[in-house]
C-alpha angles and dihedrals in degrees: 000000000000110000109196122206116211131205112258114213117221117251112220106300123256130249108298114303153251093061129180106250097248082065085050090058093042089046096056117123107253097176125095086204107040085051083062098047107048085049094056095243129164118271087228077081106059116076089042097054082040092059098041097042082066087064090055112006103238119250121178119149115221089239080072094028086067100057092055114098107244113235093020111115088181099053107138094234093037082064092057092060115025118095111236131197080241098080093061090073124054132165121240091269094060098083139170096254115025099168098036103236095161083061085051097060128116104169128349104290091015125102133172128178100141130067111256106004126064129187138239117219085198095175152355104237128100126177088228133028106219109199089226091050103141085215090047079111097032110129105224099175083106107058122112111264107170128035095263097058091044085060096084085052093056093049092047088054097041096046092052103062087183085084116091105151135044125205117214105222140159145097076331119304096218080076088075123082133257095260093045083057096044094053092039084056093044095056092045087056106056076069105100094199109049105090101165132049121190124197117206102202145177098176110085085059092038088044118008090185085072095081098078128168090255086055098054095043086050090061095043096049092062122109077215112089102246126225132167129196117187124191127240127155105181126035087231084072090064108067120153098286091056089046091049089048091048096044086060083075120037084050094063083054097256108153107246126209141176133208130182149182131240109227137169112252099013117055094356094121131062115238085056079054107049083040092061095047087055103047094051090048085055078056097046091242120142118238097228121162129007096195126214102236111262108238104248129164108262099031108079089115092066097053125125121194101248081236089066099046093047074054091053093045097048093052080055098053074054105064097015124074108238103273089049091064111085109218106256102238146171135194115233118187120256098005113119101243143003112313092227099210085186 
């Protein structure tokens, strides 16, 4: 298998860098349009990303936007950001809450669908909106958003000593700031029986210069093991910034993970797969989960038949040694773990 890199031209550069990474997220391109158009897109494209992005607003950061090929309506990381007429129609089995998270709640911002681990939806916030994203429909109204209301969070986990690991979620949780995190830690920490913390993150691919030395101390000085798992779906995501950002943690010896999602149009071949796997290993970055798409409204178009991805998987088993082949899984609703499909 012969996988072939292509030069990516530079979109028009953003406002003056470096930036903090809260300008980074201020900065970020909002407008459908205006994504078009600073990608040089055809205005074909317009109205239709216009009239989908008010289904769910646009959000891409120019750290991300650079690495997309300019004219190029098919680029792979392009697909994961532009608003297509597609997602205003979906079939029955697209629905609002595919992995029923709202069944899962035990108390606003508190979810729990495994044995012995439950997750935080700490905030709302992302640094990108992917259009396959499973919490595109999520209400969020309801999650915690000063220390009072936290408090029934805190109860539920140290009344229930079978939990011994919390997973950071959003939104993404890296959007919140350094003393967020650090309260939120704190309190996860008075619980004698948590002994693990997991952050699911996007930003170090969406804004490398997140990944600052605080935050990483931050991370290490916990009595909670730390892990991180970060989320790419194309090797063309993981430049040199990415792999500097993520190298801040796995040298101060934080497991890294990815996970990603398999998705038409995008991953669905398996040189771009076996590429990704090896680009991450170069990172020393696990591959962990390829994830069936959850079946949101709004993402039909990205859909790939499970035959296809165990394919996919098997030409990888093909070309990859063993630990550089994620485990092809999907989340069904009510069952006690991952269904792994390969």
């Amino acid at each position: 298998m012969q996988i072939v890199i292509t030069s990516r031209r530079s979109v028009p550069s953003p406002p003056p860098a470096p930036r903090r990474w809260p300008e980074a997220l201020k900065a970020a391109v909002r407008d459908p349009v205006e994504l078009c158009r600073l990608l040089d897109l055809p205005e074909s494209l317009h109205e239709p990303a216009r009239q989908a992005a008010r289904l769910f607003p646009v959000f891409v950061p120019w750290e991300y936007l650079a690495r997309i090929q300019p004219g190029d309506p098919h680029d792979p990381l392009l697909r994961q950001v532009l608003p297509l007429a597609d997602e205003l129609a979906s079939g029955p089995e697209f629905t609002p809450d595919p992995v029923a998270d709202t069944a899962a709640t035990r108390q606003p911002g508190l979810l729990q669908k495994y044995a012995g681990r439950a997750l935080l939806v700490t905030t709302p916030a992302c640094a990108v909106h992917c259009r396959y994203c499973f919490r595109r429909h999520f209400e969020y109204q309801g999650t915690p958003r000063t220390a009072e209301a936290w408090r029934p969070v805190w109860e539920c986990l140290a009344g229930d000593p079978t939990i011994e690991e919390i997973v950071l979620s959003g939104g993404d949780p890296l959007t919140l700031p350094d003393a967020s995190l650090a309260a939120l830690c704190q309190q996860l920490e008075q619980i004698p029986h948590l002994r693990r913390w997991r952050v699911h993150t996007r930003l170090p691919i969406m804004i490398p210069q997140r990944i600052t030395d605080q935050l990483v101390t931050l991370l290490r000085q916990s009595r909670l093991t730390p892990l991180v798992v970060i989320h790419a779906n194309h090797a063309a995501e993981l430049d040199a910034a990415v792999a500097d950002a993520v190298q801040r943690l796995v040298d101060a010896g934080i497991p890294v993970l990815n996970q990603s999602v398999l998705l038409r149009g995008v991953n669905d071949c398996a040189e771009t797969l076996v590429a990704l796997s090896r680009r991450l290993l170069e990172l020393r970055v696990m591959p962990y989960y390829l994830h069936q798409l959850d079946q949101v409204s709004g993402a039909a178009h990205f859909y790939v038949p499970v035959e296809r991805g165990r394919a996919l998987i098997a030409a990888m088993r093909s070309h990859l040694p063993g630990y550089a082949v994620p485990r092809y899984v999907r989340e069904t609703p009510g069952e006690p773990s991952k269904t792994v499909l390969a």
